[in-house]
MMTF fields as JSON, N, C-alpha, C and O atoms, coordinates in Angstrom:
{
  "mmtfVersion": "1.0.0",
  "mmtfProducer": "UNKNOWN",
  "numBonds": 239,
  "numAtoms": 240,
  "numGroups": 60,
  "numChains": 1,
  "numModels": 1,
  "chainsPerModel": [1],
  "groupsPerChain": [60],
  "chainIdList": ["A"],
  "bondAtomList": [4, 2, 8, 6, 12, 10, 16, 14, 20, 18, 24, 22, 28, 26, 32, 30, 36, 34, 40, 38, 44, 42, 48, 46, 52, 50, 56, 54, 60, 58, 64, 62, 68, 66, 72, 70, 76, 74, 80, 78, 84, 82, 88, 86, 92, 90, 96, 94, 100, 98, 104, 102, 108, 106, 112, 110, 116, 114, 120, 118, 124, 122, 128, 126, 132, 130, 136, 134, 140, 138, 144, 142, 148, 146, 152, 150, 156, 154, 160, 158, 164, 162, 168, 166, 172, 170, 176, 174, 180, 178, 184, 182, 188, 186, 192, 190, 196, 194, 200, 198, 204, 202, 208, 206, 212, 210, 216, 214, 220, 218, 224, 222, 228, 226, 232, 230, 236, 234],
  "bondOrderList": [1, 1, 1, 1, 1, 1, 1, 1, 1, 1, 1, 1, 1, 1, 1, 1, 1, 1, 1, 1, 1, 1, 1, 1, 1, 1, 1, 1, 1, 1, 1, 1, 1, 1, 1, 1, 1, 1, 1, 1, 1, 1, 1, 1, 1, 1, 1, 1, 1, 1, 1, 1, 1, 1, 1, 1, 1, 1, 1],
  "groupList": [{"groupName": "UNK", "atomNameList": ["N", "CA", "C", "O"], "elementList": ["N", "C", "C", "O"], "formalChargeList": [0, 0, 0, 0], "bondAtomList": [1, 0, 2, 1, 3, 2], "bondOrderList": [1, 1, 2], "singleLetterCode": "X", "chemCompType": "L-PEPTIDE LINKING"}],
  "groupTypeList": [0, 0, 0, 0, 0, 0, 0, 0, 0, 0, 0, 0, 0, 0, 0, 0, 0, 0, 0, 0, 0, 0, 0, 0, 0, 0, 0, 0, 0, 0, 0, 0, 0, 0, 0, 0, 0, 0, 0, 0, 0, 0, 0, 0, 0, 0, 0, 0, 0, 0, 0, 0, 0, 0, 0, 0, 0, 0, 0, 0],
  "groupIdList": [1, 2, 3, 4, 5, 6, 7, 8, 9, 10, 11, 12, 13, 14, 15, 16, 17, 18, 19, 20, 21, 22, 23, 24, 25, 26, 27, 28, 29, 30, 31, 32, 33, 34, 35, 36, 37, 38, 39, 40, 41, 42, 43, 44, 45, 46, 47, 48, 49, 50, 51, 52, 53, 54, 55, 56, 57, 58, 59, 60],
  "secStructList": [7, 7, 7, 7, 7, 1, 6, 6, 1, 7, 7, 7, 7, 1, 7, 7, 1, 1, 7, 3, 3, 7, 7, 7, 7, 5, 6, 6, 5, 7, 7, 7, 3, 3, 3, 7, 6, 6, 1, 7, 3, 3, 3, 3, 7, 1, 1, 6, 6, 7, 7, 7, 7, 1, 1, 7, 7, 7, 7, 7],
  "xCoordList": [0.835, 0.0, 0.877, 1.944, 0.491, 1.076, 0.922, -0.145, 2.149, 1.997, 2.68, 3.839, 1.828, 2.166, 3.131, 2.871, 4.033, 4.419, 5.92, 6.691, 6.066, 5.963, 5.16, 5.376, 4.062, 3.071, 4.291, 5.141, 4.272, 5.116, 6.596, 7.286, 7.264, 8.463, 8.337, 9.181, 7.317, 6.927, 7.46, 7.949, 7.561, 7.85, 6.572, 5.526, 6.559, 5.413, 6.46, 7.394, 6.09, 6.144, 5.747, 4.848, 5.729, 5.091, 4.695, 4.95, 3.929, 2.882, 1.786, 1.121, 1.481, -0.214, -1.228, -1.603, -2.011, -2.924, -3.785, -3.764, -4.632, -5.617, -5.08, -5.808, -3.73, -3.161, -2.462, -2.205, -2.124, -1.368, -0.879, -1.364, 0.401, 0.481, 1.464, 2.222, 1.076, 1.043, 2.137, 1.883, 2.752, 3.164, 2.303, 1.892, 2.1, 0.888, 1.161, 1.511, 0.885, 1.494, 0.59, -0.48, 0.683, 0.179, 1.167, 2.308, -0.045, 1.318, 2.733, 3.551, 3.116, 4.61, 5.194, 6.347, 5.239, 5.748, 4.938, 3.751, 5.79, 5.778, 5.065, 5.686, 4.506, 4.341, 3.563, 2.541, 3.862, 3.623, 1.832, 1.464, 1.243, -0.389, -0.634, -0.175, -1.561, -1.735, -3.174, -3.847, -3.968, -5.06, -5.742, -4.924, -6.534, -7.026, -8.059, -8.211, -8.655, -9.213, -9.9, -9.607, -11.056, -12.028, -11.62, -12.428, -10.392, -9.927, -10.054, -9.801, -10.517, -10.219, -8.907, -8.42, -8.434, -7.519, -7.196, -7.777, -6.599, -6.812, -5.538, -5.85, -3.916, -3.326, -2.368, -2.082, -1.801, -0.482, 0.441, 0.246, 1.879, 3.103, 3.013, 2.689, 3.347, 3.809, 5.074, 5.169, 5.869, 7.237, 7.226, 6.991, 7.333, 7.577, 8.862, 8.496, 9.938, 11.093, 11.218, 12.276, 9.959, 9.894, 9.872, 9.384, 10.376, 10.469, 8.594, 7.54, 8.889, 7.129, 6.946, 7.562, 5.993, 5.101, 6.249, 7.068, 6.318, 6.764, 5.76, 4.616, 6.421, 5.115, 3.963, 3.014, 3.661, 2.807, 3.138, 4.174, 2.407, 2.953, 3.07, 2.808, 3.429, 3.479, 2.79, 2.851, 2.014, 0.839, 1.867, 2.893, 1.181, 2.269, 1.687, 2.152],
  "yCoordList": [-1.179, 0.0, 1.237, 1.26, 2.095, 3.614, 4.529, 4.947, 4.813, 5.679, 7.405, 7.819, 7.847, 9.289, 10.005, 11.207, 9.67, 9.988, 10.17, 9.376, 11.313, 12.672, 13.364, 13.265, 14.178, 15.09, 16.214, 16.532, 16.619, 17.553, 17.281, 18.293, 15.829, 15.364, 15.422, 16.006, 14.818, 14.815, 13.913, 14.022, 12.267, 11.345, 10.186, 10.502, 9.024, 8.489, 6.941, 6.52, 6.461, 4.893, 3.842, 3.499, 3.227, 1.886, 2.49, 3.45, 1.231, 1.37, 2.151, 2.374, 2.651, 2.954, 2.238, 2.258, 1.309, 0.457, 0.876, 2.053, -0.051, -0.225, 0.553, 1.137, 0.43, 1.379, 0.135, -0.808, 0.413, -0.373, 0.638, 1.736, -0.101, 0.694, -0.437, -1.32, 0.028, -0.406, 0.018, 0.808, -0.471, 0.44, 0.344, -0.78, 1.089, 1.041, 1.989, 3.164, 1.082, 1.955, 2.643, 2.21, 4.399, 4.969, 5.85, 6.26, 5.753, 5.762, 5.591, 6.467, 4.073, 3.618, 3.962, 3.603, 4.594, 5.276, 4.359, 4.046, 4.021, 3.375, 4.372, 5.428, 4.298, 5.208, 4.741, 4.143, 4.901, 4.416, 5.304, 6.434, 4.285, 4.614, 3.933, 2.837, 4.904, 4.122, 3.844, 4.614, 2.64, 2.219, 2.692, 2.774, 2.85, 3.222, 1.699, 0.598, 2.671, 0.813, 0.422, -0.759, 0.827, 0.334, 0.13, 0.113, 0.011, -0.51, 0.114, -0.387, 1.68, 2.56, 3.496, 3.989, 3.715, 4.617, 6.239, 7.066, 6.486, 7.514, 8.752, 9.896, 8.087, 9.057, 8.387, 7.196, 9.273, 8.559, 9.819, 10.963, 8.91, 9.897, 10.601, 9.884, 12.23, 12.554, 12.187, 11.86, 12.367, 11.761, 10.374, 9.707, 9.867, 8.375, 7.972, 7.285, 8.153, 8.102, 8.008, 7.844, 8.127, 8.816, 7.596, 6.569, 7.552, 6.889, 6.351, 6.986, 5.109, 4.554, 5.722, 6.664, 5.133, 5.75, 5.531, 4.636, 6.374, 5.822, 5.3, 5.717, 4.291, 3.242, 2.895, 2.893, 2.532, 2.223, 0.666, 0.621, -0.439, -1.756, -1.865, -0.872, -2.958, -3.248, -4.392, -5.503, -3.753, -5.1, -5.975, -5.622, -7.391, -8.418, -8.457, -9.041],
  "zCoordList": [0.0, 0.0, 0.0, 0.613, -0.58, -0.773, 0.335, 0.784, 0.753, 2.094, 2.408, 2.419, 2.554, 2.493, 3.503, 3.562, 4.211, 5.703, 5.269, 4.731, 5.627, 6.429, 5.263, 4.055, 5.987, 5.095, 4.695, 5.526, 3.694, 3.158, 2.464, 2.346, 1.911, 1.852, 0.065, -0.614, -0.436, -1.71, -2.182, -3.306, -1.187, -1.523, -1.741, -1.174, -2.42, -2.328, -1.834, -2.516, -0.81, -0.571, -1.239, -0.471, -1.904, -2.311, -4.009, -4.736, -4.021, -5.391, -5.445, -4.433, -6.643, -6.794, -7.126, -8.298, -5.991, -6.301, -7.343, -7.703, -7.932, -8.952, -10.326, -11.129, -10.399, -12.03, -12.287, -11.539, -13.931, -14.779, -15.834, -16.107, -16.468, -17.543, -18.399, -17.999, -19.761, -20.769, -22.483, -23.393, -22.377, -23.907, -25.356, -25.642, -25.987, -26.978, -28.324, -28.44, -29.159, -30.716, -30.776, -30.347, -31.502, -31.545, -33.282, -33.493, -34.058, -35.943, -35.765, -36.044, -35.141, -35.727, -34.484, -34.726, -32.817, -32.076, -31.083, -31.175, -30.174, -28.96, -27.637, -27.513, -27.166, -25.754, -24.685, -25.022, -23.024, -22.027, -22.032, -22.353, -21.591, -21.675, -20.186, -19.865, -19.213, -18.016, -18.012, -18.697, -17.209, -17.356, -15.727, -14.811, -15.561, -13.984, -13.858, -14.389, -12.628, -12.106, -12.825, -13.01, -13.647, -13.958, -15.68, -16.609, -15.751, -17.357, -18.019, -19.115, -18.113, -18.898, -19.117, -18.1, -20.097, -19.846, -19.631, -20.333, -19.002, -18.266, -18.989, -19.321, -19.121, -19.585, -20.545, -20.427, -21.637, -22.173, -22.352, -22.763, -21.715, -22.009, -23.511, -24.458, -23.76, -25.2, -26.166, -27.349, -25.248, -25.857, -26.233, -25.225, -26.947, -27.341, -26.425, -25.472, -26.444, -25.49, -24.16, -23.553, -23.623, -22.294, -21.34, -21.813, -19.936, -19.292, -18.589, -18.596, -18.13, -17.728, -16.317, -15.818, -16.154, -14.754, -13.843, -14.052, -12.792, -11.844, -10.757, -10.574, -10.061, -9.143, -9.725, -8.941, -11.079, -11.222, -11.964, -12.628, -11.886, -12.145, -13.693, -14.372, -14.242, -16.286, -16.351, -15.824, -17.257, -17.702, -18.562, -19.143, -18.442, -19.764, -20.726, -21.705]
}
């Protein structure tokens, strides 16, 4: 579980439950796409290059 402590550090502990993310062609260009709980998707990186989510798990 993801834990917020010390309020104010702007660190996050753990994972972000109920996310996934995914890499997904989009014309010929690779990019990290994250899914929220209910299997919709919610955001995708712009850069094709760009590093994944941080704390968030990789779908297979």
């Amino acid at each position: 579980m993801a834990t917020n402590r010390p309020v104010g550090d702007n660190a996050r502990k753990g994972a972000v439950r109920g996310r996934s993310q995914l890499k997904t062609k989009v014309e010929g260009e690779e990019h990290w796409t994250k899914r929220g709980k209910d299997g919709q998707f919610m955001d995708q990186k712009a850069d094709p290059g760009a590093e994944p989510y941080k704390g968030v798990r990789k779908e297979k």
